[in-house]
C-alpha positions in Angstrom: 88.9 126.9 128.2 92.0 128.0 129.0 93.5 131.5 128.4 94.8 132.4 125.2 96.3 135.7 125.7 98.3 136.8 122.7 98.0 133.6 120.7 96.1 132.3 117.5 93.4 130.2 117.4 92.1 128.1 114.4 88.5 127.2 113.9 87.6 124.6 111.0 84.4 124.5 109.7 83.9 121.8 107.0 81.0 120.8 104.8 79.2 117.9 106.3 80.4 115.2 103.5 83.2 112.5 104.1 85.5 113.8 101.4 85.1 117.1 102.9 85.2 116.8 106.5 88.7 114.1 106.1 90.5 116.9 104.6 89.2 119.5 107.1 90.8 117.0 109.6 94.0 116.5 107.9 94.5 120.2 107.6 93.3 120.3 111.6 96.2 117.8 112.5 98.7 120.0 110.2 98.0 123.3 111.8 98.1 122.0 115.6 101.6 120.4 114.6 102.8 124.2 114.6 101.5 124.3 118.2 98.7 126.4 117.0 95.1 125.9 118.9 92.2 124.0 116.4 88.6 123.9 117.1 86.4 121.4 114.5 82.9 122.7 114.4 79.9 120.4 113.1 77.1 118.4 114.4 77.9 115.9 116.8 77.0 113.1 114.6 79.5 114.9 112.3 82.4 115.1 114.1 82.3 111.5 115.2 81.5 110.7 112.1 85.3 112.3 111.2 87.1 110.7 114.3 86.0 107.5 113.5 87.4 107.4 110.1 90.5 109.0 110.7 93.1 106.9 108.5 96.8 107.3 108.0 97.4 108.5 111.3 97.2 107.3 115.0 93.4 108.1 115.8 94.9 109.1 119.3 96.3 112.2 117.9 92.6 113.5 117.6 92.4 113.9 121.0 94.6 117.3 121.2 91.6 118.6 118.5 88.8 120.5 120.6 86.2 119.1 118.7 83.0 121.7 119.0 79.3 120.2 119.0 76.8 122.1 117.9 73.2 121.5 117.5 71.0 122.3 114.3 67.1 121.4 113.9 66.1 117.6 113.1 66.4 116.8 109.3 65.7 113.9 107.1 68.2 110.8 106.4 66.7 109.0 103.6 69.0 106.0 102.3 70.3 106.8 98.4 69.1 105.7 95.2 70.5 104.1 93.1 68.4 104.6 90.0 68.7 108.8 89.9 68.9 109.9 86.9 71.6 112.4 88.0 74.0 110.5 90.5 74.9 113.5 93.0 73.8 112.6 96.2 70.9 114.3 96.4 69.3 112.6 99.5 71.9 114.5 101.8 70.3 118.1 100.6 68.4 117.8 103.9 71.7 117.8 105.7 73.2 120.5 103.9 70.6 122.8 104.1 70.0 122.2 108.0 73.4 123.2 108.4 73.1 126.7 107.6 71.6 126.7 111.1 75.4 126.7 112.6 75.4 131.0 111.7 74.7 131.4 115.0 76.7 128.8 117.1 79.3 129.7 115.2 79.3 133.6 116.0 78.9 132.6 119.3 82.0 130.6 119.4 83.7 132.9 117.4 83.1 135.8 119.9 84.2 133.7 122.7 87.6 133.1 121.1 87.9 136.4 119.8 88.0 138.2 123.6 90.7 135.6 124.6 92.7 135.2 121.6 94.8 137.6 119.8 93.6 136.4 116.4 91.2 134.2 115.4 91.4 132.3 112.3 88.5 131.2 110.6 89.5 128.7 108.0 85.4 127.1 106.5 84.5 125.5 103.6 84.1 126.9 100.0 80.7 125.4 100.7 80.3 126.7 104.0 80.6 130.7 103.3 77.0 131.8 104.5 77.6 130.2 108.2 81.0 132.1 108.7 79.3 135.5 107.6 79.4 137.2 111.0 82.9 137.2 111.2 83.4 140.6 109.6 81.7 141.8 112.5 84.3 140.3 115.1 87.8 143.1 114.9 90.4 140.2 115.6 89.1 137.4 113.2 89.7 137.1 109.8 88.2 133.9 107.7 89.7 131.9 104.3 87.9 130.0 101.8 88.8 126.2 101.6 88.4 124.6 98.0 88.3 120.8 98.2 88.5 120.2 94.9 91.2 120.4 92.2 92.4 123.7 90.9 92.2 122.9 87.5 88.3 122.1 88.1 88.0 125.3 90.2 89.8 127.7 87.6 87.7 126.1 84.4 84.4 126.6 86.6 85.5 130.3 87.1 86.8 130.7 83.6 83.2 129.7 81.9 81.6 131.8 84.3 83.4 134.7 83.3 82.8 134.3 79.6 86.0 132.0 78.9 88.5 134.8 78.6 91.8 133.8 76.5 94.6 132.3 79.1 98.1 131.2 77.6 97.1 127.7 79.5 96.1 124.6 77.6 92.6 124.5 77.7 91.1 121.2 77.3 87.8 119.6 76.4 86.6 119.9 79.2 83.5 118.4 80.5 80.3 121.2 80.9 78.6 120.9 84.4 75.9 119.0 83.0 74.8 116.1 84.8 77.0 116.9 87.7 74.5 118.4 90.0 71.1 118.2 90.7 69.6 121.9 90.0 68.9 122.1 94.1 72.8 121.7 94.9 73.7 123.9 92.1 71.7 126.6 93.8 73.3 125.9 97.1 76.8 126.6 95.2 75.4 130.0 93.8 74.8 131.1 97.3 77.6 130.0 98.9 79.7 131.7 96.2 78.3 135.0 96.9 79.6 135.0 101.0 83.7 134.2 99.6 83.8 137.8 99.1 84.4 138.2 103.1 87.7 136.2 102.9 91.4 137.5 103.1 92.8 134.3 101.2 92.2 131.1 99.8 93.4 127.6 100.5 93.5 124.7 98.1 94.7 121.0 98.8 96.3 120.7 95.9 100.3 121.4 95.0 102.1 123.4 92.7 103.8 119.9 92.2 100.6 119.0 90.2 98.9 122.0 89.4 101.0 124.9 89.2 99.7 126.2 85.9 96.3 126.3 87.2 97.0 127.9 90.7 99.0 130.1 88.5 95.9 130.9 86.7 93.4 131.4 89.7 95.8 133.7 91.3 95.4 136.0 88.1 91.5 135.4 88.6 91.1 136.1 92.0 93.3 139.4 92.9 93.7 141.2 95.8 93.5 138.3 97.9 95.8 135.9 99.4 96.5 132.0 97.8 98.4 129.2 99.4 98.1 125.2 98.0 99.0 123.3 100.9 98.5 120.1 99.9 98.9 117.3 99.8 97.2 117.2 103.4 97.2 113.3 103.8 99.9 111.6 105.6 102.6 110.4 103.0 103.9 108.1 105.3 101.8 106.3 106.7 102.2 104.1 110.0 102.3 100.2 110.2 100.1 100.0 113.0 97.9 102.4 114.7 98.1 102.7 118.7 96.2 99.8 118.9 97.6 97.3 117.2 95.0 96.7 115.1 94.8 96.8 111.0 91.7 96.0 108.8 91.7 92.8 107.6 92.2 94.0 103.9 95.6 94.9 104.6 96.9 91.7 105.9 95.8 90.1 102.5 97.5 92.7 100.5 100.6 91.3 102.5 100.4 88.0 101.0 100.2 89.6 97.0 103.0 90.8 95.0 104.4 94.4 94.4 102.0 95.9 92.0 99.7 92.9 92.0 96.3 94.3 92.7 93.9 96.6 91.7 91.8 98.6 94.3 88.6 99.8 93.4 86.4 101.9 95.1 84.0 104.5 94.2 84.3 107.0 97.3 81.4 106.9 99.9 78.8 109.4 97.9 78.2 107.0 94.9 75.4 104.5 94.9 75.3 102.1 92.0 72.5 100.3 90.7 72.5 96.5 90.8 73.0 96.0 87.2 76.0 97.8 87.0 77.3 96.4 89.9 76.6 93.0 88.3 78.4 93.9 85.1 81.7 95.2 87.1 81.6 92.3 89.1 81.6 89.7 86.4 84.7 91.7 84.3 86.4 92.3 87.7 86.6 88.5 87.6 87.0 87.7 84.2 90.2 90.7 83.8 92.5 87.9 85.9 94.2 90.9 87.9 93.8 90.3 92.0 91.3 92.9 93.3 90.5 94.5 96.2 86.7 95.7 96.0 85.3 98.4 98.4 81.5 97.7 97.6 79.1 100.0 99.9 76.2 102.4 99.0 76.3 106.2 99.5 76.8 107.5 103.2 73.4 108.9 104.6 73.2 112.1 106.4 73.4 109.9 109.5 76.4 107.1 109.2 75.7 105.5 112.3 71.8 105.3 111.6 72.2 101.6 110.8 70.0 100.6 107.8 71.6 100.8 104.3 71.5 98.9 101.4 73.2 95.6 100.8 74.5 95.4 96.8 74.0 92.4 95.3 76.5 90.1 93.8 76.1 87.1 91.3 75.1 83.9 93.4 78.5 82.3 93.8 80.6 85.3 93.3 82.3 85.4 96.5 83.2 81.9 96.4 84.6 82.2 92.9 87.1 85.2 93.2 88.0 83.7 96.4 92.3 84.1 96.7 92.0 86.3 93.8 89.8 89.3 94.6 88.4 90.5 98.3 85.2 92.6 98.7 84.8 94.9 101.2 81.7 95.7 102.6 82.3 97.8 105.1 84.5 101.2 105.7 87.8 100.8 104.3 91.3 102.8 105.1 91.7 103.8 101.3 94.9 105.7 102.3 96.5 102.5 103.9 95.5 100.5 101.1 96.8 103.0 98.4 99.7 103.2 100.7 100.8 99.6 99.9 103.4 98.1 97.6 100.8 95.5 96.8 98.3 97.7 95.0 99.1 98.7 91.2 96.0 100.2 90.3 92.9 102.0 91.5 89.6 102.2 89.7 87.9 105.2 90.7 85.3 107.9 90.8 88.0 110.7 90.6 87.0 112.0 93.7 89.4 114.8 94.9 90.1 113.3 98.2 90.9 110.0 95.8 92.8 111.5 93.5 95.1 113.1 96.1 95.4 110.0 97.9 96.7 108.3 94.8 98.5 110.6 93.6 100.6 110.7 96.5 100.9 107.3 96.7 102.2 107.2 93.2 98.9 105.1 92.0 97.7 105.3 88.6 93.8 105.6 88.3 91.3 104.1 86.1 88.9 106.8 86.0 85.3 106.4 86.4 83.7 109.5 87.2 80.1 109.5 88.3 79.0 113.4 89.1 80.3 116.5 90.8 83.7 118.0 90.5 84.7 114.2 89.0 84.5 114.5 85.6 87.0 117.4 85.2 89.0 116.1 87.2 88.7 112.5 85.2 90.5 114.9 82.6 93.3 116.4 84.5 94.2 112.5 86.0 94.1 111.3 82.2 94.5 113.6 79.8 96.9 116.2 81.3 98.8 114.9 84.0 98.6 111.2 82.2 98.7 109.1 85.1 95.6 107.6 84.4 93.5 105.7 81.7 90.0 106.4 81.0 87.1 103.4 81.8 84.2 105.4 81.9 83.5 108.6 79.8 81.4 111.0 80.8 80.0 111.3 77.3 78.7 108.4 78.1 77.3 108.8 81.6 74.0 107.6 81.4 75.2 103.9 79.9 76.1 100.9 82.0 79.8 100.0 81.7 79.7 96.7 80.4 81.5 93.7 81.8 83.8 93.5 78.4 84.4 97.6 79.1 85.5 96.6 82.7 87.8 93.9 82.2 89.8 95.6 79.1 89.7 98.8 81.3 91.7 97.1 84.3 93.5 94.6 82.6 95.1 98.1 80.3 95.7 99.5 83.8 97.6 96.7 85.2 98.8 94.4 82.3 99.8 96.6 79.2 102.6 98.5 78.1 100.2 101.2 78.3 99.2 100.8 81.9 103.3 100.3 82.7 104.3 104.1 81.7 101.0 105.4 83.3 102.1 103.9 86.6 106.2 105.2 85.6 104.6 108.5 85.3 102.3 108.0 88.6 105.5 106.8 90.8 107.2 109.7 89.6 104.4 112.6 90.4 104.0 111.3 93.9 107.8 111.2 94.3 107.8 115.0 93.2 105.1 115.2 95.5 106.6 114.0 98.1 109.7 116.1 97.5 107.0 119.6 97.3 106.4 118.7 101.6 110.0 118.3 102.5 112.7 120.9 103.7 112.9 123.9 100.9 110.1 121.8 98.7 107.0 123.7 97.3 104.6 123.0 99.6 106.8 123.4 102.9 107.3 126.8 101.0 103.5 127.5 101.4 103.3 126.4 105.0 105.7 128.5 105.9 104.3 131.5 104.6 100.3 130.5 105.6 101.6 130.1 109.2 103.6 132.9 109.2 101.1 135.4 108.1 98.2 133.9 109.9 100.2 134.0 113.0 101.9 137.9 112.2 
């Protein structure tokens, strides 16, 4: 290591889930492009796991990152199922609770920075507060809280905590938390929780662009510490080709279609469907006559490279009879690429906040289908408050199948009504006020002026 007299260092320690550990990374690759020192803590299996799925930027760049191994005791992978009764991901528990083993690595780490470095800068997790506790004990370090999810899902999870206090905000009908999380996970939150006391600030990939109100609102929440909504941290431009050369297949199809043409649906990498569903959205995929691109893949395990999942099945024939019209993907997919491109008109998705980030940057209208978590609420803010986005599944009705009928009026509103034309006017023009908030003087350029320049004082 070499010295690092009088400077900052930057240690990122995310929560070991796709969604999570992608915007970790973009926020890594964002920090070191002020010349600032990053060090990405997880598992081995972790951070590969992130390298290999970079997307929207040159992989190569992850080689100025000092990626940090660490080891924690052996736990369980078991592949997903598909028949839960609640759909959160509950076979990677194992995984999150093995990580609360890092404490120690981590201190260690962070006292090895700490007597070479004038500050060190802890940024972890919401999720992620008990493994970071130690660095109240280290003089020079100072750690902030990183919320992956929206901030209008984060304030209304606050505000019903706190006995839903009057705001002069609209408040919504917003979903309860029921369903979202299996009771295990929701005690994992209330622990966590307790440890974001330590923190000097809080960081949010979100933008005032999109959410002022409601960053607005958390600030009044959460005084006496500091905010900054530094998103969107996904490239906004992204590059033609990577340093290889090389582009998934899915891309040069979308070539071939025209402006707006297709639909992309995917339902991020911690949902597993069961195979009647999947049977149903396959057959109004077809029958809606809109061009589709179909990511179709079970949950991640704990262990993405251990090689046995679960292959979906489609109707005998299927493949063969969408053929020139819709493309399923089986494998990983570069969502940002794909959402990227001119071709793609629609997205049909869980409402992931990762997802809805990526789309709404991209200027994408959504056709929400939320499935568990954080999605639900933010199924609301996509459709019913920033309205770029239609409703195919309601979470009222959760526990139903979406019918083939429900599928194929959902994307054909999306893509071919007068409806789905001014949610995609009002998509383009959120993602080109978001892409105004990142340039000179814009909102978020704002923020990272004023995160870098007090983490670096």
């Amino acid at each position: 290591m070499r010295n690092q007299e009088n400077s900052v260092v930057v240690v990122m320690v995310p929560f070991p889930a796709q969604g999570h550990l992608n915007q970790l990374l973009h926020l890594s690759r964002l920090v070191l492009s002020y010349g600032i020192p990053v060090y990405y803590v997880g598992t081995s299996t972790h951070n590969r796991q992130a390298k290999v799925r970079v997307h929207g930027w040159d992989p190569l760049a992850v080689a100025s990152f000092h990626f940090h191994d660490c080891e924690v005791p052996p736990f369980s992978s078991p592949p997903p199922n598909p028949d839960a009764a609640i759909k959160f991901p509950s076979h990677l528990q194992p995984c999150f609770d093995a990580w609360w083993h890092l404490r120690n690595p981590i201190a260690q780490l962070l006292r090895t920075l700490s007597s070479r470095a004038r500050r060190v800068i802890i940024i972890h997790d919401s999720m992620m507060g008990s493994v970071v506790q130690d660095v109240g004990s280290i003089p020079n370090a100072e750690s902030y809280a990183f919320h992956t999810v929206s901030a209008f899902t984060l304030f209304f999870f606050m505000w019903r905590s706190t006995g839903k206090p009057h705001v002069d905000a609209e408040i919504l009908d917003v979903p309860s938390l029921e369903g979202c999380f299996t009771k295990d996970f929701s005690t994992f939150i209330a622990m966590q929780h307790k440890y974001l006391s330590f923190n000097a600030g809080f960081i949010y990939n979100t933008s005032k662009a999109i959410e002022g109100a409601y960053l607005e609102l958390l600030r009044e929440q959460i005084r006496g510490k500091q905010h900054w909504a530094l998103g969107p941290l996904n490239p906004l431009r992204v590059p033609e080709r990577s340093s290889s050369g090389s582009r998934h297949h899915c891309l040069e199809w979308l070539d071939k279609q025209a402006i707006n043409s297709v639909i992309y649906v995917s339902f991020g990498t911690t949902t597993t469907m069961g195979d009647e569903q999947i049977q149903e959205l396959a057959i109004g995929l077809s029958r809606s006559n809109q061009k589709f691109i179909w990511v179709l893949r079970d949950a991640d395990k704990s262990d993405v490279f251990d090689g046995e999942v679960r292959r979906p099945e489609l109707p005998k024939g299927y493949i063969d009879s969408v053929n020139g019209k819709g493309l399923v993907v089986r494998d990983w997919a570069p969502q940002l690429e794909i959402l990227a491109h001119p071709a793609i008109g629609g997205f049909v998705s869980h409402c992931g906040w990762n997802s809805c980030m990526e789309s709404i940057s991209m200027g994408v209208p959504i056709g929400a289908w939320p499935e568990h978590s954080d999605q639900p609420r933010n199924a609301v803010l996509i459709t019913k408050l920033l309205k770029v986005g239609i409703t195919i599944k309601d979470w009222a009705h959760r526990d139903d199948i979406v019918t083939a009928a429900v599928v194929e009026d959902g994307v054909r509103r999306l893509m071919d009504s007068k409806e789905g034309d001014e949610v995609r006017k009002r998509a383009a023009e959120l993602g080109e006020a978001v892409r105004q908030s990142v340039g000179e003087g814009g909102v978020s350029s704002k923020e990272w002026d004023s995160f870098i320049t007090h983490i670096t004082r």
